[in-house]
C-alpha positions as CSV (number, residue, x, y, z in Angstrom):
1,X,1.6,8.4,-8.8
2,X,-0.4,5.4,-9.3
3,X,-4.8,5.3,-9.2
4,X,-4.6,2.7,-6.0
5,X,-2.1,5.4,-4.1
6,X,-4.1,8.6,-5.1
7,X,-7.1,6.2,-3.6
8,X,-5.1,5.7,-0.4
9,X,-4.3,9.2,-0.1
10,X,-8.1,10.1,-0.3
11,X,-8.8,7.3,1.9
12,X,-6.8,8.7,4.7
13,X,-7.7,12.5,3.7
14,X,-11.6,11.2,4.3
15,X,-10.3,9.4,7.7
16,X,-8.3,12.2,8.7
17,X,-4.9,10.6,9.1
18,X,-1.8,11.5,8.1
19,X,1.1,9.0,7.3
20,X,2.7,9.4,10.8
21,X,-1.0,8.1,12.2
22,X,-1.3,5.4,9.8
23,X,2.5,4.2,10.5
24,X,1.7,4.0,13.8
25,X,-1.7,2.7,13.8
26,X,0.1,-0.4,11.9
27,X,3.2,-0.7,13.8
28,X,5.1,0.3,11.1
29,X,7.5,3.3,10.1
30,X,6.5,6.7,8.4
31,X,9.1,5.9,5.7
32,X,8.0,2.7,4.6
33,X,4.1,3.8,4.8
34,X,5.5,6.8,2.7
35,X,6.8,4.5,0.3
36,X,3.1,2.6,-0.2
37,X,1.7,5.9,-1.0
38,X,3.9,6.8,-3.3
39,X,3.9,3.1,-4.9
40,X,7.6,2.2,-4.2
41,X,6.7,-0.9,-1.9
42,X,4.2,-3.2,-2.1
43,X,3.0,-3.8,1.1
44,X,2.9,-7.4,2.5
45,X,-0.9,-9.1,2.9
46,X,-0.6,-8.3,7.1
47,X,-0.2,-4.5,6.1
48,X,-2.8,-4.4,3.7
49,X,-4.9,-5.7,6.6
50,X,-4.1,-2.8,9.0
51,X,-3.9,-0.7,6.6
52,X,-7.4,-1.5,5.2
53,X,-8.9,-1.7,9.1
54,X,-7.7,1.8,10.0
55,X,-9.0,3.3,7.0
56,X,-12.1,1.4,6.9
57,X,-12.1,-0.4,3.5
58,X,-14.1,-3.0,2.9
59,X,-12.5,-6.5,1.5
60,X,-14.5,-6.6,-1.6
61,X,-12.5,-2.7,-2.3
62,X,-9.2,-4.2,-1.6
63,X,-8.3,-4.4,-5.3
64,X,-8.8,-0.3,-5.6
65,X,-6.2,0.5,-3.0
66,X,-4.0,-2.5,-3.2
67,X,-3.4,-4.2,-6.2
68,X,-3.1,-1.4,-9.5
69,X,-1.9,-2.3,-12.3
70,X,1.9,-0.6,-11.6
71,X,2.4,-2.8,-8.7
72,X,1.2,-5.6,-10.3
73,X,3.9,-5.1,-13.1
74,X,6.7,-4.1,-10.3
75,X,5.9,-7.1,-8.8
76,X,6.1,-9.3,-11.6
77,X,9.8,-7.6,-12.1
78,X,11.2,-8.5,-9.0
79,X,9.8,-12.1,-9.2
80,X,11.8,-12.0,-12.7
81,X,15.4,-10.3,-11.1
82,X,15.2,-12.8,-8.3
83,X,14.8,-16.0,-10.2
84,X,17.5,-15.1,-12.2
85,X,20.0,-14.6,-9.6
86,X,22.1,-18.0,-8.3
């Protein structure tokens, strides 16, 4: 599991929500918040906002919970498979 994940998950231990509450609280599924926590999906910059509002993190902490070092590197890779496709 990756350090911004394990952040989230403390985050939301601290805030007392579970990933049903946060899914709803962002109009989203419980799958797809599951698959932020567990660093599957990177979330798009309107669920990082409701994400980060629910739990109460502060902009300048964004980086922490948002943007490790894994899902930098995932990203780069799908950037890389889709530029290669026609």
């Amino acid at each position: 599991m990756c350090k911004a994940c394990i952040q989230l998950r403390k985050q939301m231990l601290l805030m007392d929500y579970t990933s049903g509450k946060l899914a709803q609280r962002i109009g989203r599924s419980q799958g797809y918040v599951s698959q932020i926590l567990c660093g599957h999906v990177l979330p798009d910059l309107s669920d990082m906002l409701g994400i980060a509002t629910a739990l109460d993190i502060p902009s300048q902490e964004w980086a922490q919970y948002f943007a490790p070092t894994e899902m930098r590197e995932l990203a780069a890779r799908k950037i890389k498979e889709r530029r290669k496709k026609p």
